[in-house]
C-alpha positions as CSV (number, residue, x, y, z in Angstrom):
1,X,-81.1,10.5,28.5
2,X,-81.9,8.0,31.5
3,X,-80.9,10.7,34.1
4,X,-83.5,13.0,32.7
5,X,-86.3,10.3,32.4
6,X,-85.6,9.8,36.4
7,X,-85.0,13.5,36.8
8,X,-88.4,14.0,35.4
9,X,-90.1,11.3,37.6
10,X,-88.8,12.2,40.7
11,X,-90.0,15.7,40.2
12,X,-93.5,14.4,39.0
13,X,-93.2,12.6,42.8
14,X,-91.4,14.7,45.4
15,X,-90.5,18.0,43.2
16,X,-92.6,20.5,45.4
17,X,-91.4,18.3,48.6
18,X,-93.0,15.2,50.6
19,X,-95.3,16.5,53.2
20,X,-95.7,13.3,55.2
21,X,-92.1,12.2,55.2
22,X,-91.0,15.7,56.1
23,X,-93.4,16.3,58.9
24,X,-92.4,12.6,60.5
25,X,-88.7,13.3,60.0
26,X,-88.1,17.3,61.0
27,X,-84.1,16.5,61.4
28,X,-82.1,14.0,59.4
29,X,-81.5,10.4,60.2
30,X,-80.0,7.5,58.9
31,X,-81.2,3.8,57.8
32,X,-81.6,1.1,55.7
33,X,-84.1,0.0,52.4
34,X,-84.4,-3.3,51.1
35,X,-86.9,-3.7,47.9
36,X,-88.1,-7.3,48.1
37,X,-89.5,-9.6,45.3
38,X,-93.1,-10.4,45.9
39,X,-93.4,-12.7,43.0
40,X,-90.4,-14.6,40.6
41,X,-88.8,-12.4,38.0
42,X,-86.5,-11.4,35.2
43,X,-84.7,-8.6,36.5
44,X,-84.3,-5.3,34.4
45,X,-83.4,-1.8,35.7
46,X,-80.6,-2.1,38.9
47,X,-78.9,0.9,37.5
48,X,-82.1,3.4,37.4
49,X,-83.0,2.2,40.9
50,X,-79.5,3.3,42.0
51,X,-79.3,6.1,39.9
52,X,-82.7,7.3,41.3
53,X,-81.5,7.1,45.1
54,X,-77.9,8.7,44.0
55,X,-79.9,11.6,42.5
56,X,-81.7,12.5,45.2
57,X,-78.4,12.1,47.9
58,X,-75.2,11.1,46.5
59,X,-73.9,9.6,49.6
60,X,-76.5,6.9,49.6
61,X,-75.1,3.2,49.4
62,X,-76.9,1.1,47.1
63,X,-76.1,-2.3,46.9
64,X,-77.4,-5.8,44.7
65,X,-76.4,-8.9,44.4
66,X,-78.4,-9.5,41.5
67,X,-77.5,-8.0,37.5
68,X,-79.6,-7.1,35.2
69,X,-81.0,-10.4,33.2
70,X,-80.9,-12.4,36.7
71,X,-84.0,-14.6,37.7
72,X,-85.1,-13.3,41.7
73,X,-87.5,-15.8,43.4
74,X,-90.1,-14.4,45.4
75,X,-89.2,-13.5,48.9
76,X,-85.4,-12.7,47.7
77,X,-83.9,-9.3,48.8
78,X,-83.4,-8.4,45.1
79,X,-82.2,-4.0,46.4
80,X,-80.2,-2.4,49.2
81,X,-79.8,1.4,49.9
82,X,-78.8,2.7,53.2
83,X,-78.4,6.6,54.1
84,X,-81.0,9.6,54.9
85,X,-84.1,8.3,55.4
86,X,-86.3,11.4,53.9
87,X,-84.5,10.8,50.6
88,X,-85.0,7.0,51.2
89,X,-88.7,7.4,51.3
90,X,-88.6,10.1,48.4
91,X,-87.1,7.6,46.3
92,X,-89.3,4.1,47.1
93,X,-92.0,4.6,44.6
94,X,-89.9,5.8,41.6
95,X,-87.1,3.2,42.5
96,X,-89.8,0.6,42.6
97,X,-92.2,2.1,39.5
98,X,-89.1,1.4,37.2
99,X,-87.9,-1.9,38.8
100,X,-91.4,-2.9,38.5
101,X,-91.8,-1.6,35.0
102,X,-88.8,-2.7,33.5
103,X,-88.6,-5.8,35.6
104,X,-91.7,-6.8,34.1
105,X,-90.9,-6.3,30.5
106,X,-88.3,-8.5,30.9
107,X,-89.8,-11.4,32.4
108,X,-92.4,-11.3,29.5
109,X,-89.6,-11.4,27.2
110,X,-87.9,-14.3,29.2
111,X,-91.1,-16.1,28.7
112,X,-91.1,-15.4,24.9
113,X,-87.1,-16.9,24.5
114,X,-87.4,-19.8,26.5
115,X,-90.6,-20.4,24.1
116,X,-88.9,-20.3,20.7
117,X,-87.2,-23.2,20.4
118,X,-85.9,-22.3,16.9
119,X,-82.1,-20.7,17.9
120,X,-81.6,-19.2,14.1
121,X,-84.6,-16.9,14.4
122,X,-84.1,-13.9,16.2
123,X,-86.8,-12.1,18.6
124,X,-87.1,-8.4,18.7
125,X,-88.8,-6.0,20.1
126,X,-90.7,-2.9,18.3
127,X,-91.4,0.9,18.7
128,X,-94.5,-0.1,20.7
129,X,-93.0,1.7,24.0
130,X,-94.0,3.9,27.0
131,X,-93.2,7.8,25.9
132,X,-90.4,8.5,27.0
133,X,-89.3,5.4,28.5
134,X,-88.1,3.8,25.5
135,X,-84.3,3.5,26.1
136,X,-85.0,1.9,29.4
137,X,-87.5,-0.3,28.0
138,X,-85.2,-1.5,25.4
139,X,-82.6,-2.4,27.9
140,X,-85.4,-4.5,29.9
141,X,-85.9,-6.4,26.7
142,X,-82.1,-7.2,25.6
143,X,-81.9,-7.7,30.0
144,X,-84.5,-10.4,29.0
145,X,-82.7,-12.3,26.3
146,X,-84.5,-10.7,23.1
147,X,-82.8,-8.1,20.7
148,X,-83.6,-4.8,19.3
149,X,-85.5,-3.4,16.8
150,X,-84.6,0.3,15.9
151,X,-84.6,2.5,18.1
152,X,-86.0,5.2,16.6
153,X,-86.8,6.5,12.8
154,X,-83.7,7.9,12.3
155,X,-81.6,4.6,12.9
156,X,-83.3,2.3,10.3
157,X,-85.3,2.6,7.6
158,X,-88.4,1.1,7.2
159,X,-90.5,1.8,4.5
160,X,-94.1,0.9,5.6
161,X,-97.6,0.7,3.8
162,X,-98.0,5.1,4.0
163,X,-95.0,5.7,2.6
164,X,-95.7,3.3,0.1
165,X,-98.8,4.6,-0.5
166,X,-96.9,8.1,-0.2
167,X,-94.3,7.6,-2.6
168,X,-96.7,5.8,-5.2
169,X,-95.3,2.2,-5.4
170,X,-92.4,0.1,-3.8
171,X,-89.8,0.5,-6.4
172,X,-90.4,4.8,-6.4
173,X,-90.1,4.6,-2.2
174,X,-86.8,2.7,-2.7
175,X,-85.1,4.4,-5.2
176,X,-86.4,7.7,-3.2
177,X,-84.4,6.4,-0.2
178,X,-81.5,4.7,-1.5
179,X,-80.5,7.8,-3.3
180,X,-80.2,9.6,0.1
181,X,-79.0,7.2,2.7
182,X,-75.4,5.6,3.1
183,X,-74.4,2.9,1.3
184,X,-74.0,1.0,4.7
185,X,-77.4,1.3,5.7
186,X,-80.2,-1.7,5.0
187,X,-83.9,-0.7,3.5
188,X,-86.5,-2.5,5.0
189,X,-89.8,-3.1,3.0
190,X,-93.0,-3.7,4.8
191,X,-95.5,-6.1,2.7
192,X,-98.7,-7.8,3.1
193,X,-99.1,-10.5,-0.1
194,X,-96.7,-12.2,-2.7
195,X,-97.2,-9.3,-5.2
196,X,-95.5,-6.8,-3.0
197,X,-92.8,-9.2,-2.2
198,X,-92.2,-9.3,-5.7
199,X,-91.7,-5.6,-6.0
200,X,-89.9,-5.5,-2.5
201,X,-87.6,-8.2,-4.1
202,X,-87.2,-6.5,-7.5
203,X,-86.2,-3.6,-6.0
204,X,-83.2,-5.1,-3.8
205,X,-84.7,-4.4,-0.5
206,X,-81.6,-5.8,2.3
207,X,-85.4,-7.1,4.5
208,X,-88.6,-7.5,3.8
209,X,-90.9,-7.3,6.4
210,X,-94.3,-10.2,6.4
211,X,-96.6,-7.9,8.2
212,X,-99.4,-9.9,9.1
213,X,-99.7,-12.6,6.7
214,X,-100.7,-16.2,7.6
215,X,-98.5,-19.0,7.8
216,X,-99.0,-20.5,4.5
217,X,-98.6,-16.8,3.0
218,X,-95.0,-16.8,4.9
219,X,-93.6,-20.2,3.5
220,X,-94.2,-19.0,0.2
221,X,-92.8,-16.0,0.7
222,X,-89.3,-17.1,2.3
223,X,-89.5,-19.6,-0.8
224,X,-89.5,-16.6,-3.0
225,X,-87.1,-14.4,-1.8
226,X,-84.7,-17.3,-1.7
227,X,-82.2,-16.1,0.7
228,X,-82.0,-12.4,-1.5
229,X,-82.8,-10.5,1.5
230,X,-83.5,-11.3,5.4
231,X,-87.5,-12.0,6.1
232,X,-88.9,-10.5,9.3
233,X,-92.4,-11.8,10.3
234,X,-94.6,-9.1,12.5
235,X,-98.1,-9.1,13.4
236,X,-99.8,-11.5,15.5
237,X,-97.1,-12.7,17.6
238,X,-98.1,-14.6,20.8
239,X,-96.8,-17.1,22.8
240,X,-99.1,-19.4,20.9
241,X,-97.7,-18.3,17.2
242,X,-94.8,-17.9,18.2
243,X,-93.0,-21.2,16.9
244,X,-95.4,-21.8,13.9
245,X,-93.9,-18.6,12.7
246,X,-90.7,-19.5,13.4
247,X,-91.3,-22.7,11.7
248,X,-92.3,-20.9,8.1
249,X,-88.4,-20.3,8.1
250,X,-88.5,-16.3,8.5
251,X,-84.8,-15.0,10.3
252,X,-86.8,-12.5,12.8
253,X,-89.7,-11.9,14.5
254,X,-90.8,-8.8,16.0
255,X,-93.2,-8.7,18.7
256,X,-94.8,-5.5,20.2
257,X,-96.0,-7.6,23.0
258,X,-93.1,-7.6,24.8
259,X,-93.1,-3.9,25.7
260,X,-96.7,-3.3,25.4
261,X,-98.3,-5.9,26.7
262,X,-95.6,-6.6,29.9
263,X,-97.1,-6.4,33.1
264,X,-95.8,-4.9,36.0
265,X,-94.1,-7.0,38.4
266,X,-94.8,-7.3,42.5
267,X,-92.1,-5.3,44.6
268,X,-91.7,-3.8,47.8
269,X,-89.5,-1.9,49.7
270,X,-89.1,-2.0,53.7
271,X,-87.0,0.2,55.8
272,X,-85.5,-2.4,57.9
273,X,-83.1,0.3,60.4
């Protein structure tokens, strides 16, 4: 899956060629890339960086000595790749698009563990991602110290307010469910106020899901459910909320922010030989 996602974005780059870098460069010749932190970050995406050069010449040396999950201070040579120089400068902007991209994701997500100061509630992320990017965007978060969400809809259930609404009532979208999935898979309810916690709890959901309910709202809730099924807090999670949600004594908290509101970080690459 991650060979295609760069497969796909070096063709979107360099498929039909690279006019300038082939006119400068009519005969091969050898040097040297470093990618450069222009800013402090959470590092996320070494092996698509590498992957990308590999791809476009095999015989490319690409070297780090930084991991995923690392903190890079700005001015640190955080990237080394040494070979052909027309596939060197093919591969700069789709090398640095995903270190930037996923780099960024998970310095936001960094930001958002070093915040919670509650170790028993666990930070996750959400389907909120790029198309088609979501595999490498989940890695950026888990690079950052947060966890996963599903991945997709067919690796965790999660019966929200339109299937609800669907299937006529809690209890109906749960039995409809249960009588078709493994006994080893959880059901996860989505509700909004104490009489569909009631119903979510009545009808043995393994998580119920506090989608944007205030504070006050929550601490009744976990008080109702009593331990009978893990509580997961989403909506309106910010840097700000994120520790009086905590505090309402939920066991996760997912947070969309941290793929779709990450911002880029600064990089550049230099040929240096």
């Amino acid at each position: 899956m991650t060979e295609q996602i760069i497969k796909l974005a070096l063709f979107e780059d360099s498929g039909l060629g690279d006019i300038t870098t082939e006119s400068i460069l009519p005969a091969p010749r050898r040097g040297k890339g470093v990618i450069i932190a222009k800013e402090s970050l959470v590092l996320a995406g070494i092996g698509v960086a590498k992957k990308v050069f590999a791809l476009l010449d095999p015989a490319i040396v690409c070297t780090s000595a930084f991991l995923d999950g690392q903190v890079v201070q700005k001015g640190e040579i955080l990237f080394e790749a040494e070979g052909d120089l027309l596939c060197l400068l093919k591969g700069e902007r789709v090398a640095l698009n995903f270190l930037q991209r996923l780099s960024g994701i998970a310095t936001l997500t960094r930001t958002y563990v070093e915040t919670l100061d509650n170790p028993g509630v666990r930070l996750t992320d959400t389907r909120k991602t790029t198309p088609g990017f979501r595999i490498l965007e989940k890695d950026a978060v888990r690079a950052g110290g947060g966890h996963n969400h599903r991945y997709s809809l067919y690796d965790g259930i999660l019966i929200k307010d339109n299937h609800i609404a669907v299937a006529g009532g809690i209890e109906k979208a749960v039995q409809s469910v249960r009588a078709r999935i493994s006994h080893l898979m959880k059901i996860e309810v989505e509700v909004s106020n104490m009489d569909e916690v009631k119903q979510a709890v009545a009808a043995n959901a393994e998580v119920i899901m506090l989608d944007n309910m205030d504070t006050g709202a929550m601490e009744k809730a976990v008080a109702y459910i009593g331990g009978r099924a893990i509580v997961e807090a989403s909506g309106n999670v910010s840097l700000s909320t994120l520790n009086t949600i905590a505090a309402t004594g939920v066991d996760v908290i997912s947070c969309g922010a941290l793929t779709h509101q990450a911002r880029s970080v600064d990089l550049s690459m230099r040929i240096t030989e």
